[in-house]
KOLDREN-332486 format. One record per residue: chain; x, y, z of N, C-alpha, C in turn; residue in three letters. Coordinates in steps of 0.05 Angstrom, whole numbers. Each point is the difference from the previous one (the first is absolute). Last residue first. Layout:
BEGIN
{chain=A | npx=X | npy=Y | npz=Z | capx=X | capy=Y | capz=Z | cpx=X | cpy=Y | cpz=Z | res=ALA} $
...
// end
This chain:
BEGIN
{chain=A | npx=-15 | npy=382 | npz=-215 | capx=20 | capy=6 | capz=-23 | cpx=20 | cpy=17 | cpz=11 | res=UNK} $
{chain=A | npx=-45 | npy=-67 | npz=64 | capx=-1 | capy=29 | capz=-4 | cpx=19 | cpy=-7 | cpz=-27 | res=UNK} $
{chain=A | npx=-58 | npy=-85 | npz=18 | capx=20 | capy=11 | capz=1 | cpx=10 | cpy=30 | cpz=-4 | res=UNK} $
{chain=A | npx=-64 | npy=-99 | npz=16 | capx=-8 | capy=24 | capz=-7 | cpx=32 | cpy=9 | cpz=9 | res=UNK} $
{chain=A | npx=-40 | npy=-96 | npz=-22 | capx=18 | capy=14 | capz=16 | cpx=-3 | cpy=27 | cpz=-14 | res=UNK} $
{chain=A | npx=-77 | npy=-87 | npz=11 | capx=25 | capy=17 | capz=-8 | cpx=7 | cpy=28 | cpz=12 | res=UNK} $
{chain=A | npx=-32 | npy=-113 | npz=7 | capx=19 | capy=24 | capz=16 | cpx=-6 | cpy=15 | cpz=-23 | res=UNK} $
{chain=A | npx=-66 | npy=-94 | npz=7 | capx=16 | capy=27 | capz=-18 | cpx=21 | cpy=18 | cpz=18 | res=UNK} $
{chain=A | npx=-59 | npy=-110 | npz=-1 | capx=2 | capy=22 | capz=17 | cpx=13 | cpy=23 | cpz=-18 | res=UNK} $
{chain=A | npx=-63 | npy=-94 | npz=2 | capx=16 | capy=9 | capz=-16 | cpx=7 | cpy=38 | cpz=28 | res=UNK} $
{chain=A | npx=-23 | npy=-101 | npz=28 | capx=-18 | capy=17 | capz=-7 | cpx=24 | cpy=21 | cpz=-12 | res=UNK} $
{chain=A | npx=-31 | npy=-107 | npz=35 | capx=25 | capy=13 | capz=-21 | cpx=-16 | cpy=31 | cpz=4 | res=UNK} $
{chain=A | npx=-21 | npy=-83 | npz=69 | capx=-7 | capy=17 | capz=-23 | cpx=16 | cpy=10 | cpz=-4 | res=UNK} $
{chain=A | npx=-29 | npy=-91 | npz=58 | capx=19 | capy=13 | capz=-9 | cpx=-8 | cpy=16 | cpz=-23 | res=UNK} $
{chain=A | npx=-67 | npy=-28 | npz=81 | capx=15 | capy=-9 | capz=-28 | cpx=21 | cpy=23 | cpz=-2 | res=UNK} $
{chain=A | npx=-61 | npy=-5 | npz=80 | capx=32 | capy=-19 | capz=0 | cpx=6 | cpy=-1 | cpz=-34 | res=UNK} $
{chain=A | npx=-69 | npy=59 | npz=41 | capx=-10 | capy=-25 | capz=-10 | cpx=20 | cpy=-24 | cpz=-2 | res=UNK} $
{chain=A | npx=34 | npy=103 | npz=1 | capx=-28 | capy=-12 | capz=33 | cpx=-14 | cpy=-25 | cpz=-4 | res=UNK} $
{chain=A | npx=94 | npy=9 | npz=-65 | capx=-38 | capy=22 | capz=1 | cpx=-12 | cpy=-6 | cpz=31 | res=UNK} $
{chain=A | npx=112 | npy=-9 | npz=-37 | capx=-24 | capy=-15 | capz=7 | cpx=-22 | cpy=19 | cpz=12 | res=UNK} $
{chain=A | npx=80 | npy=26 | npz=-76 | capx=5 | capy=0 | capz=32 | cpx=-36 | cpy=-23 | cpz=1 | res=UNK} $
{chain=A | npx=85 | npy=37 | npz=-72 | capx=-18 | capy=-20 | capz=6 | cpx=-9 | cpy=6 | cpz=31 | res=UNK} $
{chain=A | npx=30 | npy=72 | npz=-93 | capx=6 | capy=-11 | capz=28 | cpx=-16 | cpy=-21 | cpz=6 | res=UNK} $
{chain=A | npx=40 | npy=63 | npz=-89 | capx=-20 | capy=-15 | capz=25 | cpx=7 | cpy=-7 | cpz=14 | res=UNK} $
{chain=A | npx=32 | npy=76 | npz=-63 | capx=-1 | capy=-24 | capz=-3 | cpx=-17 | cpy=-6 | cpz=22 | res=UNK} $
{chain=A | npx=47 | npy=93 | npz=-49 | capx=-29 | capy=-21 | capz=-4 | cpx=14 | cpy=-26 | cpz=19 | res=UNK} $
{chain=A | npx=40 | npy=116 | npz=-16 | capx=-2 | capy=-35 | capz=9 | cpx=-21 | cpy=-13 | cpz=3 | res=UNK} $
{chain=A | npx=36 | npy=102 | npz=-46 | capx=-16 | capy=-21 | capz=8 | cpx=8 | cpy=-28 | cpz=8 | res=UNK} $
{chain=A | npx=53 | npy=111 | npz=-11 | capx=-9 | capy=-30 | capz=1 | cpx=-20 | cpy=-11 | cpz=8 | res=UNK} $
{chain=A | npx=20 | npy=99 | npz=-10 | capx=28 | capy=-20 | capz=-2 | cpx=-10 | cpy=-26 | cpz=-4 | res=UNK} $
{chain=A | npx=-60 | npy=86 | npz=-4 | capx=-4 | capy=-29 | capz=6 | cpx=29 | cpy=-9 | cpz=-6 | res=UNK} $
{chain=A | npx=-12 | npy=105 | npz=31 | capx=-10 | capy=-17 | capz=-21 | cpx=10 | cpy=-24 | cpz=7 | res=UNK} $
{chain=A | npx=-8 | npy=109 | npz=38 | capx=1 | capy=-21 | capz=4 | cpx=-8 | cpy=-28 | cpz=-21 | res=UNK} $
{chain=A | npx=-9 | npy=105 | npz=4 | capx=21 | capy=-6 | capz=10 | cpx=11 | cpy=-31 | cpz=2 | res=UNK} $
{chain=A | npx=-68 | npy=53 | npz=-52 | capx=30 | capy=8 | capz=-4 | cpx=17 | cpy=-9 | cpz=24 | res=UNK} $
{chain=A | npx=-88 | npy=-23 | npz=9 | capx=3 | capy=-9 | capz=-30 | cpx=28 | cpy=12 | cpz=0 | res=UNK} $
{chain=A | npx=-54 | npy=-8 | npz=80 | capx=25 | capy=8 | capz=1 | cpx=7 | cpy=-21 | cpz=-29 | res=UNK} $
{chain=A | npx=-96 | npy=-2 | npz=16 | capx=21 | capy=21 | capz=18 | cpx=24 | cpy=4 | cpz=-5 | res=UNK} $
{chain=A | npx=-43 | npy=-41 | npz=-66 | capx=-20 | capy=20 | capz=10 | cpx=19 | cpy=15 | cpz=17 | res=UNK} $
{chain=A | npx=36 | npy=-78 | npz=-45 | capx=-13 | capy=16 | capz=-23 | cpx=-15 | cpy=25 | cpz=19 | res=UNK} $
{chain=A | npx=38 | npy=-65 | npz=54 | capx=27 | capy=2 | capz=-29 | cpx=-19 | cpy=18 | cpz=-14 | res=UNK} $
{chain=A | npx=-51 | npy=-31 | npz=71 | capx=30 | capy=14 | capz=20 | cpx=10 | cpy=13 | cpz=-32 | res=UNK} $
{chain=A | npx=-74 | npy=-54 | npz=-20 | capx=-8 | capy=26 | capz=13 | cpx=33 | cpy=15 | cpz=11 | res=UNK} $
{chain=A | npx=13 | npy=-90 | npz=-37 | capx=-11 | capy=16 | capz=-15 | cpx=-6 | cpy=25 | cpz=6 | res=UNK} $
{chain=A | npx=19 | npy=-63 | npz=65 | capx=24 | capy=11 | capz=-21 | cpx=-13 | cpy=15 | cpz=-19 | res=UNK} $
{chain=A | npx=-72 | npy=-42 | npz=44 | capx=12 | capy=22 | capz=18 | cpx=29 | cpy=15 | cpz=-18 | res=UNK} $
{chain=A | npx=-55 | npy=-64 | npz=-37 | capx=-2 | capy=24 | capz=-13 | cpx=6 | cpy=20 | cpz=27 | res=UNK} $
{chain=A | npx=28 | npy=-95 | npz=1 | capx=13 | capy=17 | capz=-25 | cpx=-10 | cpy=22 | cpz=-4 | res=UNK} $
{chain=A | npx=-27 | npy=-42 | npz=78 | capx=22 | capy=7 | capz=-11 | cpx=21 | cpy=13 | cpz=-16 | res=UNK} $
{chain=A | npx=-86 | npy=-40 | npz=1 | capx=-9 | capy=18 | capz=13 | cpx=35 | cpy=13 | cpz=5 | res=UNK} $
{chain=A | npx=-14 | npy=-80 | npz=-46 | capx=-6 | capy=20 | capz=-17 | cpx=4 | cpy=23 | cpz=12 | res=UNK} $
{chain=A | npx=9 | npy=-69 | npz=56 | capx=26 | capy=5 | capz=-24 | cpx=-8 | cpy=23 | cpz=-16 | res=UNK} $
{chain=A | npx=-55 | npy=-56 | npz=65 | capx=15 | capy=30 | capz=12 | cpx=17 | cpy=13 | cpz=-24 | res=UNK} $
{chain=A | npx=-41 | npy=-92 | npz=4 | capx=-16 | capy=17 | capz=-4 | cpx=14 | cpy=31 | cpz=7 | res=UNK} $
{chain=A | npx=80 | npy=-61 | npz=15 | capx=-26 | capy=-16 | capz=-5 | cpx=-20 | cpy=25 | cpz=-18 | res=UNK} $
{chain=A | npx=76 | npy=36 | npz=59 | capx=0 | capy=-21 | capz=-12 | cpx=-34 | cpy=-8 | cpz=-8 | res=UNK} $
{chain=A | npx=86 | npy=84 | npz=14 | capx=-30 | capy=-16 | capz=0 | cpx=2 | cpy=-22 | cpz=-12 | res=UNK} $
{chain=A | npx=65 | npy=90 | npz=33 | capx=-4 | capy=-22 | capz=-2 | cpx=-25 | cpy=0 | cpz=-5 | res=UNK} $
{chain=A | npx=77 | npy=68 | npz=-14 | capx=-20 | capy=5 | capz=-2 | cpx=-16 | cpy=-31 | cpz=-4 | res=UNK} $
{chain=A | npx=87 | npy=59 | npz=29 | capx=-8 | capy=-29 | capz=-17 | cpx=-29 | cpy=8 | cpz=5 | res=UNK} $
{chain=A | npx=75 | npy=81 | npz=-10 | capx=-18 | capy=-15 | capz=17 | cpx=-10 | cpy=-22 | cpz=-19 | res=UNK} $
{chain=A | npx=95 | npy=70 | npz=18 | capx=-21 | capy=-16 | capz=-22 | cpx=-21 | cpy=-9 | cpz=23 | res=UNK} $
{chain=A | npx=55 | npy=78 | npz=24 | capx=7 | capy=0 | capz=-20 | cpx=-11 | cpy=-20 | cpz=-22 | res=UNK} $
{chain=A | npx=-37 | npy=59 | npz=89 | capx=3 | capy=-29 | capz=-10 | cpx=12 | cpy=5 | cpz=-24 | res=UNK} $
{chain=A | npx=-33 | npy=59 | npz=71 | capx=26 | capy=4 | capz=-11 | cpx=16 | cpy=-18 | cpz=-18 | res=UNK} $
{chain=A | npx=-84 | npy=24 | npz=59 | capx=13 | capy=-25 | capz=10 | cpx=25 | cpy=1 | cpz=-15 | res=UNK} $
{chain=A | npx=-71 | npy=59 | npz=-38 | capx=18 | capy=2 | capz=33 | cpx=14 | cpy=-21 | cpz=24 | res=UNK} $
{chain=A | npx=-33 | npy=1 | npz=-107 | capx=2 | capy=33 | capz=23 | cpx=16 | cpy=-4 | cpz=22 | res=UNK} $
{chain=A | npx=-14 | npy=-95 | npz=-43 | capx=13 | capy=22 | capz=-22 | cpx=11 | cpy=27 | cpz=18 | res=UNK} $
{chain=A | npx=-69 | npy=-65 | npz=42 | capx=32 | capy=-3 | capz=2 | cpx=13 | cpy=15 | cpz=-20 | res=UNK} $
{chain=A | npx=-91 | npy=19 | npz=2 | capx=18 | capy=11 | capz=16 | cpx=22 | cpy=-7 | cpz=10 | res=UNK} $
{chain=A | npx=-49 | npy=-33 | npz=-77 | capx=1 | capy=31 | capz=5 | cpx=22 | cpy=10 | cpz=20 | res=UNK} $
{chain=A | npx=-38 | npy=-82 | npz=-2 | capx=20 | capy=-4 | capz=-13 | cpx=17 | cpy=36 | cpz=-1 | res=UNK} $
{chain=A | npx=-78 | npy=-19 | npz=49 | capx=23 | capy=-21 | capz=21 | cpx=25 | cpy=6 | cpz=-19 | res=UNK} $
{chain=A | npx=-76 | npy=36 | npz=-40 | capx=-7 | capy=10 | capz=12 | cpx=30 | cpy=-9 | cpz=14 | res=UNK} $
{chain=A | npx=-37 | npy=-50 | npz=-53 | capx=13 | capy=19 | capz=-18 | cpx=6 | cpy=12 | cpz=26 | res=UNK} $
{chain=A | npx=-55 | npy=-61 | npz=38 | capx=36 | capy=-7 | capz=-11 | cpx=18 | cpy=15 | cpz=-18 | res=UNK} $
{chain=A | npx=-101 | npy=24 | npz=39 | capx=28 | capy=-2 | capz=14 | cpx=22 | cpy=-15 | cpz=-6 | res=UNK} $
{chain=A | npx=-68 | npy=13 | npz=-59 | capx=20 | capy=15 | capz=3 | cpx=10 | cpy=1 | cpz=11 | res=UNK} $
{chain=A | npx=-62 | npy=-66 | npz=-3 | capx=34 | capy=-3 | capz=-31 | cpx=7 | cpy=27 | cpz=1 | res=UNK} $
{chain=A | npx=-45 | npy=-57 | npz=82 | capx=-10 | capy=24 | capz=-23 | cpx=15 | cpy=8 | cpz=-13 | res=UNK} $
{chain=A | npx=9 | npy=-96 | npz=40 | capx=3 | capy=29 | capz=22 | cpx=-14 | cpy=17 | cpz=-20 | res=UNK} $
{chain=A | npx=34 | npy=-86 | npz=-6 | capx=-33 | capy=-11 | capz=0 | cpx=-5 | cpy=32 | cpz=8 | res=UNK} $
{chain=A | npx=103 | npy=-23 | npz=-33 | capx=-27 | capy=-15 | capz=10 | cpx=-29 | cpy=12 | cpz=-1 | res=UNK} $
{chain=A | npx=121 | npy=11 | npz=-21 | capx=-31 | capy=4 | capz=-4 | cpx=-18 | cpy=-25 | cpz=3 | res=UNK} $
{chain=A | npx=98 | npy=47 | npz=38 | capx=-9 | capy=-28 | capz=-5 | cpx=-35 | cpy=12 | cpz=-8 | res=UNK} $
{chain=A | npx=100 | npy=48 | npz=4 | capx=-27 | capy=6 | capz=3 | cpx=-12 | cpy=-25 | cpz=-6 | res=UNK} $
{chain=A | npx=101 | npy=25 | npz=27 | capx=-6 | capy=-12 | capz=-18 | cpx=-32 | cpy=9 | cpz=3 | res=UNK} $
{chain=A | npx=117 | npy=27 | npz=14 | capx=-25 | capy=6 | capz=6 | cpx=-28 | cpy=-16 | cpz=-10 | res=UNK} $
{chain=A | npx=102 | npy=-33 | npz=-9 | capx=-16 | capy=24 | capz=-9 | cpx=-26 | cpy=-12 | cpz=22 | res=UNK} $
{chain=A | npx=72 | npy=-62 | npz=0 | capx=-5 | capy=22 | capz=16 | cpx=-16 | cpy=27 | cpz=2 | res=UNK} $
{chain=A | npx=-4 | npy=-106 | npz=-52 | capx=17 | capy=22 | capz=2 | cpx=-12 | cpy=26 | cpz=31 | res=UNK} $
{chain=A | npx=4 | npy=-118 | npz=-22 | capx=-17 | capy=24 | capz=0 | cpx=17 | cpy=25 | cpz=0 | res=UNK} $
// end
């Protein structure tokens, strides 16, 4: 795992994570942030990066990298599930 700063999306109102992302940039002084999800969350994700890179801080900040892959973990029912997951990494130009 890396040391950056990171925002994990979930189930919250998709601005408080623009909002989380926003303000590690200002005032937390952050040079990159990850930007996590997994499963149903992913999209929600991508249009947080999206809102941060094109609306708020369009001249300051942009996508260095994407990471895709999965994970196995066991459901409340004991089965074993795959569920796809994403990082991406946001970066001051």
């Amino acid at each position: 795992m890396n040391d950056d700063p990171s925002v994990f999306v979930g189930s919250k109102p998709f601005m408080n994570y623009v909002t989380g992302v926003v303000m590690q940039f200002t005032t937390k002084g952050a040079n990159e942030i990850t930007i996590k999800a997994r499963g149903k969350f992913i999209s929600r994700a991508v249009d947080v990066a999206q809102v941060v890179t094109k609306r708020f801080l369009s001249e300051q900040v942009a996508i260095k990298e994407i990471r895709v892959d999965s994970e196995d973990f066991t459901n409340k029912e004991g089965r074993l599930v795959r569920v796809s997951t994403i990082e991406i990494v946001l970066t001051k130009k």
